[in-house]
KOLLOLO-72733 format. One record per residue: residue in three letters; x, y, z of N, C-alpha, C in turn. Coordinates in steps of 0.2 Angstrom, whole numbers, padded with zeros to 4 digits, always signed. Atoms other than C-alpha are relative to their C-alpha. Layout:
BEGIN
alaXYZXYZXYZ;...
This chain:
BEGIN
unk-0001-0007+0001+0055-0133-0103+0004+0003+0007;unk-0005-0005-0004+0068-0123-0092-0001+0007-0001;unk+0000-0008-0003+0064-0107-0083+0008+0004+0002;unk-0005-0005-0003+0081-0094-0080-0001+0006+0002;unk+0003-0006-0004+0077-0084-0068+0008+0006+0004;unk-0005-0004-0004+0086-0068-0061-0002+0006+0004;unk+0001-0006-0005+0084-0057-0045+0001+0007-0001;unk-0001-0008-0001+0082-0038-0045+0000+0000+0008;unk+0002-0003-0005+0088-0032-0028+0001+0006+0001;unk+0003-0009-0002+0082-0015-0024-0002+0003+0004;unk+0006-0001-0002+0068-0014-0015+0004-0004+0008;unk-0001+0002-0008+0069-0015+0006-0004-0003+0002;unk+0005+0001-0004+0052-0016+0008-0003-0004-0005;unk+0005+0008+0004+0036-0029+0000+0000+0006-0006;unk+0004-0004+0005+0034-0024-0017-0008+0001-0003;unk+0007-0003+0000+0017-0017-0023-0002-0002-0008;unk+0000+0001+0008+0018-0018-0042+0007+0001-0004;unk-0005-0003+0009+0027-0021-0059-0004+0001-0005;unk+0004-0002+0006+0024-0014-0075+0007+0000-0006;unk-0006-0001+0005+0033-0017-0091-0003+0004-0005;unk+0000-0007+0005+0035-0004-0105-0005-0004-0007;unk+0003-0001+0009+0026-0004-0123+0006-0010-0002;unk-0004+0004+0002+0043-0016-0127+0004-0005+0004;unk-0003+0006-0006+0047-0026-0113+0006+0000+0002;unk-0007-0002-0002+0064-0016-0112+0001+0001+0007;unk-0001-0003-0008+0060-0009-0097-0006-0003+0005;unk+0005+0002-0007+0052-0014-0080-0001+0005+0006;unk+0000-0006-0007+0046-0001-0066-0004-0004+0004;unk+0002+0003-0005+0043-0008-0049-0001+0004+0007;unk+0003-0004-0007+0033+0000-0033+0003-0006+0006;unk+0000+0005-0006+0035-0006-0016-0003+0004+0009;unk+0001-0003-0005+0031+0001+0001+0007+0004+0004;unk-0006-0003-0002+0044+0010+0002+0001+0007-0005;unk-0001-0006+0002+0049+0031-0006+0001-0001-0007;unk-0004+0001+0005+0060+0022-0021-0006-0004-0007;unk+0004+0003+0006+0050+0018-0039+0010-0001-0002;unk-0006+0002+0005+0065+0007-0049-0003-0002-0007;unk-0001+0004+0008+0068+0003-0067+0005-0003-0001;unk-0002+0005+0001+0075-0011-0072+0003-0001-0010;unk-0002+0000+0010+0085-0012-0090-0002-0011-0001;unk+0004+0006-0003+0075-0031-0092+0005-0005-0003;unk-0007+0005+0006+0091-0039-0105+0005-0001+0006;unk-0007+0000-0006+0104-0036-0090-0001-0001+0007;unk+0003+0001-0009+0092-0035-0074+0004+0007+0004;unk-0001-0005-0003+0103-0018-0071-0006+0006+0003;unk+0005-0005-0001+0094-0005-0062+0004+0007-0002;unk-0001-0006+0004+0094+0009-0073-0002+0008+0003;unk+0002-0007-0003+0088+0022-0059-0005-0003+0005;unk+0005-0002-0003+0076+0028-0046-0003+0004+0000;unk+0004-0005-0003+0062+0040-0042-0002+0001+0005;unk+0003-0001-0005+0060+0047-0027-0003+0005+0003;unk+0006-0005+0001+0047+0056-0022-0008+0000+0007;unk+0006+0001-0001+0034+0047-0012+0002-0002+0009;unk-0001+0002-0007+0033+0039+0006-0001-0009-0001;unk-0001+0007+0000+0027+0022+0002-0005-0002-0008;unk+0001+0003+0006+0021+0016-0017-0007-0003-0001;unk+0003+0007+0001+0005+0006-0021-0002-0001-0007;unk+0003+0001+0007+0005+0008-0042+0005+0004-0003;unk-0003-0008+0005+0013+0016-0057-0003-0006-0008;unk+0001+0002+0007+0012+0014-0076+0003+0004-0004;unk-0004-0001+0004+0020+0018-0090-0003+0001-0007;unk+0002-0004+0003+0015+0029-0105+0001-0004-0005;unk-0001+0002+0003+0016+0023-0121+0007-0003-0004;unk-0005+0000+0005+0031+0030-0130+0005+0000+0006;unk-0002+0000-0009+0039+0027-0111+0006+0007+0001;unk+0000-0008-0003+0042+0046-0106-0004+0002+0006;unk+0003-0003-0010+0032+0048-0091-0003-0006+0000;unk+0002+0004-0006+0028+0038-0077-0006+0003+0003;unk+0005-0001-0005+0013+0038-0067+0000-0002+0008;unk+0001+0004-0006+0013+0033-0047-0006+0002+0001;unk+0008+0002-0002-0002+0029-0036+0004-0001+0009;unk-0003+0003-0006+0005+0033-0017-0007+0000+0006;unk+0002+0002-0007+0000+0028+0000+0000+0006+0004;unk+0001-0005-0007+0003+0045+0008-0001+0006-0006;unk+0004-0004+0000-0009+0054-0001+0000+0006-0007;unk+0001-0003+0004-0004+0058-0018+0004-0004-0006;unk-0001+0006+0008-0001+0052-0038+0006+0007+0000;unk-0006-0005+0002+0015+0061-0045+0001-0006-0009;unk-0004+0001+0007+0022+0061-0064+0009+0002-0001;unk-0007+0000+0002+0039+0058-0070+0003-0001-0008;unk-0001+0000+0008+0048+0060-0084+0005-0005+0001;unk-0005+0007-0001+0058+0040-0087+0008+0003-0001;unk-0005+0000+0004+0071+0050-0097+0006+0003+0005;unk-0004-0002-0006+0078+0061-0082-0002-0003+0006;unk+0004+0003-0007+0069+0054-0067-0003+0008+0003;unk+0004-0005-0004+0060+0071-0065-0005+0000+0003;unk+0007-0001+0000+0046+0075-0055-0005+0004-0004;unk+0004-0005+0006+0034+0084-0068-0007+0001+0002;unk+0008-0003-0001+0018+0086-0058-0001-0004+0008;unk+0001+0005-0004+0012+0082-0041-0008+0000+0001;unk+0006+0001+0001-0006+0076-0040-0003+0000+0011;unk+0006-0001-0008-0016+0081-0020-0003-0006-0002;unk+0005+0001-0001-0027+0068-0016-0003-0003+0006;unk+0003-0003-0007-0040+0067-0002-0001-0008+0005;unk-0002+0007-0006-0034+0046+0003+0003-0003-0006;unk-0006+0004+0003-0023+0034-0003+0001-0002-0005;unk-0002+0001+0008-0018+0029-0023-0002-0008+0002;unk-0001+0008+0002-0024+0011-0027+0004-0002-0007;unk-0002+0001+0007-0023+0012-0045+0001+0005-0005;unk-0001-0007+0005-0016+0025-0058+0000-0005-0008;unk+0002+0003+0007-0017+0024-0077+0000+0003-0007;unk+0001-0005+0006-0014+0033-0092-0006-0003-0007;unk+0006+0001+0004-0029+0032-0106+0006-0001-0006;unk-0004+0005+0008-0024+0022-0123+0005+0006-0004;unk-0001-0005+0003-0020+0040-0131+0005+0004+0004;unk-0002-0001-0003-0012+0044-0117-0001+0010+0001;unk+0002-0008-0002-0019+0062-0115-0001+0002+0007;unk+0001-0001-0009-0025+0059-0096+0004-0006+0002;unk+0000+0002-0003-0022+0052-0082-0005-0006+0006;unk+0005+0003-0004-0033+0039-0070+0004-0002+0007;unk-0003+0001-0007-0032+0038-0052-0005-0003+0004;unk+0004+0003-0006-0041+0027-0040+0002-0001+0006;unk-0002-0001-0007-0041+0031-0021-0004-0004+0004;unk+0003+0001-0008-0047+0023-0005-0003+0002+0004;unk+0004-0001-0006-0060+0022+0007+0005+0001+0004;unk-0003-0001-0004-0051+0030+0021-0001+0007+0004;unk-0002-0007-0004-0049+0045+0033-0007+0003-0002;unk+0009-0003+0000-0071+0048+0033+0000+0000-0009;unk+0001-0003+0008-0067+0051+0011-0002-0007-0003;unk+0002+0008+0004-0077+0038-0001+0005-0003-0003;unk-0004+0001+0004-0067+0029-0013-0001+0004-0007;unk-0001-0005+0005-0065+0036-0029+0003+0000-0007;unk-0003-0001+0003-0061+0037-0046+0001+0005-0005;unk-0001-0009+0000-0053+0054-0053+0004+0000-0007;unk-0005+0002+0005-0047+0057-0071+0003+0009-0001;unk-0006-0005+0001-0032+0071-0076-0001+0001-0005;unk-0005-0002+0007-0029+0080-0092+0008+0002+0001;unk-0006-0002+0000-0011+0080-0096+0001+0008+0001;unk+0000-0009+0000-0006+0099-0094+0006+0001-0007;unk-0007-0001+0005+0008+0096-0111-0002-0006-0003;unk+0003+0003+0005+0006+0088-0127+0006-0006+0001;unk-0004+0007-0001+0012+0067-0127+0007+0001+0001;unk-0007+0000+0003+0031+0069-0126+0002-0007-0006;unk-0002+0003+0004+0038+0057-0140+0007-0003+0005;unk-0005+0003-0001+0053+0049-0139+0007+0006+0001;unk-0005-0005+0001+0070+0059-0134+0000+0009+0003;unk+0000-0007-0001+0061+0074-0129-0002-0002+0009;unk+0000-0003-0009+0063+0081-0109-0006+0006+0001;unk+0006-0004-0002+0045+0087-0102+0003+0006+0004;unk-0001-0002-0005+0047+0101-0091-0003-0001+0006;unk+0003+0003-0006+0040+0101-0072-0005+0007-0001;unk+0007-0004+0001+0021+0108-0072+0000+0005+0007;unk+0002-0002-0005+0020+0120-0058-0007+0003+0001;unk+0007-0001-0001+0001+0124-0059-0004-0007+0006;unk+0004+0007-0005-0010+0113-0045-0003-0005-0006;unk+0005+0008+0006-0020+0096-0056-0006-0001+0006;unk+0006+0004-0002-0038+0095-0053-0004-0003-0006;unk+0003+0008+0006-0048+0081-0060-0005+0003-0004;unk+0006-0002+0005-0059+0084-0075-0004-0004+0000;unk+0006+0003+0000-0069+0073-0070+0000-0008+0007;unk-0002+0005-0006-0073+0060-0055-0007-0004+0002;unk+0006+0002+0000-0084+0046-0050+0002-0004+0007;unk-0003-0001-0007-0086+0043-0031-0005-0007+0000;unk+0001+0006-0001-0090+0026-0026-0006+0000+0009;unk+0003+0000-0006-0105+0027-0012-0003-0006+0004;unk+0000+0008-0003-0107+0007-0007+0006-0002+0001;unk-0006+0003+0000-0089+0000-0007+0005+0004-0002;unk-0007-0002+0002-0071+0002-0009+0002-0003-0006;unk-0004+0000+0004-0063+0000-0023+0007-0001+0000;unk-0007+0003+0000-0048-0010-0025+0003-0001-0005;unk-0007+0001+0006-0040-0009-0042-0006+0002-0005;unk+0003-0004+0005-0046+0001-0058+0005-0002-0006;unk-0004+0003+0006-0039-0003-0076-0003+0005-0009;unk+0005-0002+0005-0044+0006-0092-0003-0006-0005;unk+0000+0002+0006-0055-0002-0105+0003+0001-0007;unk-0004+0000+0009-0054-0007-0123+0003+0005-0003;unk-0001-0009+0001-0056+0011-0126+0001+0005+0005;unk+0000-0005-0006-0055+0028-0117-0007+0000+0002;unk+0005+0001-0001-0073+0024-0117-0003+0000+0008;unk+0002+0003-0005-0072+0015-0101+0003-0002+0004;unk-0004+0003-0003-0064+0010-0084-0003-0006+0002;unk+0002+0005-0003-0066-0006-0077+0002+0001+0009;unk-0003-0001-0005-0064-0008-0058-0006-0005+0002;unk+0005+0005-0005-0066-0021-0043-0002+0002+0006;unk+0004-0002-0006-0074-0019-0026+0003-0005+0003;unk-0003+0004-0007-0070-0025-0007-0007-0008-0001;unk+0004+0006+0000-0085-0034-0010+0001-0007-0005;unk-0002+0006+0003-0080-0047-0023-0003+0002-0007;unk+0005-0004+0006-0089-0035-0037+0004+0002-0005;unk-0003-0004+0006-0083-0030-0054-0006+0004-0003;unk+0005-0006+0001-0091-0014-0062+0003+0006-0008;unk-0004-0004+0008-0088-0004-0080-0003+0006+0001;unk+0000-0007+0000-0087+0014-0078-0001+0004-0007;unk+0001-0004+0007-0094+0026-0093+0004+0005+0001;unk-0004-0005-0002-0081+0037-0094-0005+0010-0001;unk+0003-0009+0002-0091+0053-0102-0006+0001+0004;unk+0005-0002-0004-0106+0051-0090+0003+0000+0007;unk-0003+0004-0009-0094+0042-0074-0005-0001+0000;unk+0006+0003+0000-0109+0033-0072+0003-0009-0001;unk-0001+0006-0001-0107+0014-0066-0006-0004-0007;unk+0005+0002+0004-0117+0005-0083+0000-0008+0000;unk+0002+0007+0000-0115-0014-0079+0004-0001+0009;unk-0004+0000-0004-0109-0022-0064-0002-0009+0001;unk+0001+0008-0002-0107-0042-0058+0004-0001+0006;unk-0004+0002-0007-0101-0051-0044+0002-0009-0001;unk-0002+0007-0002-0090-0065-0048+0004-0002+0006;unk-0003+0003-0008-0082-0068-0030-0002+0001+0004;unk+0004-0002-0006-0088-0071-0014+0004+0004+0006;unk-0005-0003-0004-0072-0060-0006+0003+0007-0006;unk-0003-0008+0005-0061-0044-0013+0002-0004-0001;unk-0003+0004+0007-0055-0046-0028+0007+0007+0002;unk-0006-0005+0000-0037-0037-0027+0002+0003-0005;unk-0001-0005+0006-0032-0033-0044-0003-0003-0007;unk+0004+0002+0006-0039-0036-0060+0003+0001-0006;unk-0005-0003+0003-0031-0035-0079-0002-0004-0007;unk+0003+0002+0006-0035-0037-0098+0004-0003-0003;unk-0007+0002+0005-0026-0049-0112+0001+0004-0005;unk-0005-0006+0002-0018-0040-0123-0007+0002-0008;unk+0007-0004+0004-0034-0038-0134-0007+0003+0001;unk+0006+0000-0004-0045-0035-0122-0007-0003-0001;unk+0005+0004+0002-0056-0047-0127-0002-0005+0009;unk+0001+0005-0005-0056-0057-0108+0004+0007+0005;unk-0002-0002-0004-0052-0049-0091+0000-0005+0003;unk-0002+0006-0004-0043-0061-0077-0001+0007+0009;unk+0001+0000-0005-0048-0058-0059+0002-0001+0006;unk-0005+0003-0003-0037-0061-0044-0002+0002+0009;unk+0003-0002-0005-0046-0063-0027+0002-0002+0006;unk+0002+0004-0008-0046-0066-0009-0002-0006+0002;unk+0006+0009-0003-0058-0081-0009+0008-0007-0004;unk-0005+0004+0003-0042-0091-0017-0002-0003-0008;unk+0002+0003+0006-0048-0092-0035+0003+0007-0005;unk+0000-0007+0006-0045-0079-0053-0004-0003-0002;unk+0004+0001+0003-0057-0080-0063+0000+0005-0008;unk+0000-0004+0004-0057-0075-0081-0009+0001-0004;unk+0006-0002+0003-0072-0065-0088+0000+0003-0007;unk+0001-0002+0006-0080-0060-0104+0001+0010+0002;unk-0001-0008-0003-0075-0041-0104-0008+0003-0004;unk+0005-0002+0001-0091-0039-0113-0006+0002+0005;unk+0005+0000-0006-0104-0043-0101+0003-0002+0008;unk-0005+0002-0006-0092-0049-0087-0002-0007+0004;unk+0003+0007-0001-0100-0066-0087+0009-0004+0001;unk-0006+0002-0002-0087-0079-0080+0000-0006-0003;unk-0003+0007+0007-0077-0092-0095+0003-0005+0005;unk-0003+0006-0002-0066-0102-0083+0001+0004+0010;unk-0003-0002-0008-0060-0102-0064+0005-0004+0003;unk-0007+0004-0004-0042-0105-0057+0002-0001+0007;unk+0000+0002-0008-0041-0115-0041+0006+0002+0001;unk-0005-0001-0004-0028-0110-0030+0000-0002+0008;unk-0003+0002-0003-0023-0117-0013+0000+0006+0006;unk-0001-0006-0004-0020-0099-0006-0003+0007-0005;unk+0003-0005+0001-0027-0082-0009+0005+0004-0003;unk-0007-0001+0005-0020-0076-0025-0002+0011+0001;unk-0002-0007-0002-0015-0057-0025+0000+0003-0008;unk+0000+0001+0006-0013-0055-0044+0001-0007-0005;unk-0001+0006+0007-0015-0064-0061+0003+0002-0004;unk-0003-0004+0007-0009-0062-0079+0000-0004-0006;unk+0001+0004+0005-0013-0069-0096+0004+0001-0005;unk-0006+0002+0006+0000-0074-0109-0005+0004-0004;unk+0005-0005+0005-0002-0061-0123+0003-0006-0005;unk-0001+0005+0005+0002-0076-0135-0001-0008+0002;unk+0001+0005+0000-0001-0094-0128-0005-0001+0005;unk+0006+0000-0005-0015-0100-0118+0002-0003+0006;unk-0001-0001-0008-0008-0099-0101-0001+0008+0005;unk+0003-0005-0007-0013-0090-0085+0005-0002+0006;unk-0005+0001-0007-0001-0086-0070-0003+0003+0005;unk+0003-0002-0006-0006-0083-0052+0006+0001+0004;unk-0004-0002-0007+0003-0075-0038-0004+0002+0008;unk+0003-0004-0008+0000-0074-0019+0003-0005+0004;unk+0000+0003-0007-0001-0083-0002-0002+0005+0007;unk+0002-0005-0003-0005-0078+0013+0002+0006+0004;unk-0008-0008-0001-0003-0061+0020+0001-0003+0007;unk-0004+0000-0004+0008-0058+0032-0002-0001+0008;unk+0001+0002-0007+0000-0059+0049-0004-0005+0001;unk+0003+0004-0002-0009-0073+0045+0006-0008+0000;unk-0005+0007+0000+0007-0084+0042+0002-0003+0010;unk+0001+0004-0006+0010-0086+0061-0004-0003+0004;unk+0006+0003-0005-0008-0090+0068-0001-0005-0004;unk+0004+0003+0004-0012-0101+0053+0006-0008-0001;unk-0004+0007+0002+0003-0112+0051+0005+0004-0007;unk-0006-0004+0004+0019-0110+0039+0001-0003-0007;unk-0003-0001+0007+0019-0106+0022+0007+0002-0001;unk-0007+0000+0000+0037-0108+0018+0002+0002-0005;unk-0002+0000+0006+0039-0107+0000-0007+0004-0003;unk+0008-0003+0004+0029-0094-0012+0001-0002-0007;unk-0003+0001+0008+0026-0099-0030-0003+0003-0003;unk+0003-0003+0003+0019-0092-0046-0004-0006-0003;unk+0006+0009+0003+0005-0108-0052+0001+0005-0008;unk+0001-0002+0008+0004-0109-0071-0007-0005+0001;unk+0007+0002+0002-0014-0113-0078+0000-0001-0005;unk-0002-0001+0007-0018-0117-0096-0008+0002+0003;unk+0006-0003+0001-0031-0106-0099-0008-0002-0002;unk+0005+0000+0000-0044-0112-0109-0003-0008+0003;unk+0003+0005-0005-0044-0130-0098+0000-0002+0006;unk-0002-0002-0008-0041-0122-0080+0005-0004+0005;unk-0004+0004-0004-0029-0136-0077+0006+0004+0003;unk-0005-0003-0004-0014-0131-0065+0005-0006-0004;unk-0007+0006+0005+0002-0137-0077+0004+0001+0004;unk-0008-0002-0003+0015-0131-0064+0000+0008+0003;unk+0000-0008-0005+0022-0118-0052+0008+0000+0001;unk-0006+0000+0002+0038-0111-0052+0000+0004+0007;unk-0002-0002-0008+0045-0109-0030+0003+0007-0003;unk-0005-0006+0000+0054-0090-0033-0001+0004+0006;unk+0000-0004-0004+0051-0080-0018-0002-0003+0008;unk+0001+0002-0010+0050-0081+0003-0006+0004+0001;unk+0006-0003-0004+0036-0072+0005-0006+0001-0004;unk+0008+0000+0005+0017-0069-0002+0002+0007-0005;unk+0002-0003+0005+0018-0063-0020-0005+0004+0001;unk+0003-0008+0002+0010-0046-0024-0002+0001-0006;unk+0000-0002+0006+0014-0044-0041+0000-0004-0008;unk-0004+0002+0004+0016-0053-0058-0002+0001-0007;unk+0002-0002+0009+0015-0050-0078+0004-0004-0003;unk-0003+0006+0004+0021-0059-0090+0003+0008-0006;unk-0005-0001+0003+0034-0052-0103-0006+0002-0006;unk+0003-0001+0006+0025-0042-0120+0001-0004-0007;unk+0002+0005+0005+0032-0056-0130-0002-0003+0001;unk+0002+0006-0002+0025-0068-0119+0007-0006+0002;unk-0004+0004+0000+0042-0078-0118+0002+0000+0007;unk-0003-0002-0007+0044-0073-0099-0004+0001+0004;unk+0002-0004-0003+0038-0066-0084+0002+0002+0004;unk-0003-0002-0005+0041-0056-0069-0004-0002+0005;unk+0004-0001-0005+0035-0056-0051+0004+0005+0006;unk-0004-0004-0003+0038-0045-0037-0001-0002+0007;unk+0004+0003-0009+0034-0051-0015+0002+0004+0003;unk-0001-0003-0005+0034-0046+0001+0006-0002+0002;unk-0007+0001+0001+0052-0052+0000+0004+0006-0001;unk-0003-0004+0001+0057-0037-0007+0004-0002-0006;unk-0005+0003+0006+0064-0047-0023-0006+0001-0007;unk+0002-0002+0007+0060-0041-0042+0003-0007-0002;unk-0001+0006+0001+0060-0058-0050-0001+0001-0010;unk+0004-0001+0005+0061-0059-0069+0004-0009-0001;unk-0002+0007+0001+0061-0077-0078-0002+0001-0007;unk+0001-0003+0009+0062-0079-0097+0000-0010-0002;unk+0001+0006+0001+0057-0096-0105+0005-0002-0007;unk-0004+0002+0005+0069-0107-0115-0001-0003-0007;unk-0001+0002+0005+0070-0114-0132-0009-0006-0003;unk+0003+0007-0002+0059-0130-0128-0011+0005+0002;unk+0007-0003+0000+0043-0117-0123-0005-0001-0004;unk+0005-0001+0005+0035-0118-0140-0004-0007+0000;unk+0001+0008-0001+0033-0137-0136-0005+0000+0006;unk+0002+0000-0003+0024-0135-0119-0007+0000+0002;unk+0008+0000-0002+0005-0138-0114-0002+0007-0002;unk+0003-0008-0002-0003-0121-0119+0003+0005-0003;unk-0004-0005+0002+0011-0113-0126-0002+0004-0008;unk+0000-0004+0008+0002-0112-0146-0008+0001+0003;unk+0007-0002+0000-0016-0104-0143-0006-0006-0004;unk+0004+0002+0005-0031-0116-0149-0004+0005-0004;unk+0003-0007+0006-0038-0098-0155+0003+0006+0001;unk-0002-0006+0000-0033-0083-0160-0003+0004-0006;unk+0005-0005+0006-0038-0067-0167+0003-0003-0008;unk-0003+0004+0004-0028-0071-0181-0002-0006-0006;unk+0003+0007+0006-0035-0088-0187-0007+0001+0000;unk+0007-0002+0002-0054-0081-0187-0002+0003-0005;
């Protein structure tokens, strides 16, 4: 199997996250830097910017892709309209964006903030202030202030990546401590929690059924869990401490991103080359790693047909890679289960 890989370059500074759309047209990428880009994914053209912010650490993307969410570093969540690049709302908050996140329905907003500046961590949810835009249609810009209709403050740890569940029912989120935890949305009330890692867990993210969550930690492991109980199914070695995971919404593999960060590459010795490891999921073996970037991966997601993915690093390099003909043929590439054949 042959990977063809192609460079976005945009971005000055390490990127933070991508996110692809509903249809895998489009790709939106954060970085540490003012600039949110979109990526046309057929051509790799950059179809625009948003700017808006001081330095990035999240965004997402609505259903009917009409508004954008960020998650900034200095101190606030902003909405955008994808069609204009307008800003359409800007969100106060009282320490820094981890995580943002529109609900299934997309009627709110989710934003998870940072221990910092004496404020707990946090997670804070939005009513939209305007009903879903659709396709084609131009939101206007909200000037009324956004306060949360509902918030759940974390008073033991920090909070490091937040995600919705199955439902609007629920958020998921992980902790500095190695902890995962499921949030009742109607009560914000913590109702399960477990701890599969001995380190922070960075980000965290569901397959495309939500039936399994993949976990992506500091201790150099991911680990995927039952999103039921959050009991732990398999665990993927890595070598270096992965930053993000991502599970094929069609064949049973699992891809990891990382290495290590940045001020530890000169005391520790020289990681030269970053890769993306492939996994087959349901027998944890490590099938292959594909070298794409200079520096420690941040970001990656794989393509919503599964035939791809992307990654994004402290490079400053949007990376997308789409798999050839010969894929169907590959360790892992046909699922031994799927909903489907039950």
């Amino acid at each position: 199997m042959n990977i063809q890989g192609l460079a976005l370059h945009g971005h000055m500074k390490p990127v933070t996250m991508i996110k692809f759309n509903r249809e895998g047209d489009l790709l939106f990428s954060t970085a540490k830097e003012p600039n949110i880009s979109v990526w046309y994914t057929k051509t790799g053209e950059r179809l625009g910017v948003f700017n808006g912010h001081s330095a990035i650490a999240a965004c997402d993307v609505n259903n009917y892709s009409t508004l954008l969410v960020t998650g900034g570093m200095d101190f606030k969540a902003k909405l955008w309209c994808v069609e204009s690049g307008d800003e359409l709302a800007n969100i106060m908050l009282k320490s820094p964006a981890r995580a943002v996140g529109f609900a299934h329905d997309d009627s709110k907003v989710m934003v998870s903030t940072s221990r910092k500046m004496g404020e707990k961590s946090a997670i804070q949810l939005y009513n939209l202030p305007f009903a879903v835009p659709k396709e084609d249609y131009i939101v206007q810009p909200v000037k009324t202030a956004f306060n949360p209709c509902a918030e759940f403050v974390s008073e033991s740890d920090d909070i490091t990546f937040a995600v919705w569940g199955p439902t609007n029912d629920t958020i998921y989120y992980s902790m500095f401590d190695g902890s995962v935890a499921i949030l009742d949305v109607e009560t914000m009330r913590t109702i399960r929690t477990q701890q599969p890692h001995e380190e922070t867990i960075n980000r965290i993210g569901f397959d495309c059924n939500y039936y399994t969550l993949i976990t992506a930690s500091k201790d150099k492991t991911a680990r995927l869990l039952d999103s039921r109980d959050m009991s732990v199914i398999q665990t993927y070695k890595s070598d270096v401490p992965v930053n993000d995971a991502a599970i094929s919404p069609c064949g049973d593999h699992v891809i990891l991103g990382g290495g290590m960060e940045a001020q530890d590459v000169t005391t520790q010795g020289g990681q030269t080359s970053f890769e993306v490891k492939f996994y087959h999921k349901v027998h944890e073996k490590q099938l292959g790693q594909v070298r794409c970037h200079f520096g420690t991966i941040n970001a990656v997601s794989f393509f919503p047909d599964g035939r791809g993915f992307a990654s994004g690093a402290f490079d400053g390099l949007v990376k997308l890679h789409r798999f050839d003909e010969n894929y169907e043929a590959a360790p892992g590439a046909k699922p031994v289960w799927s909903p489907e054949s039950s």
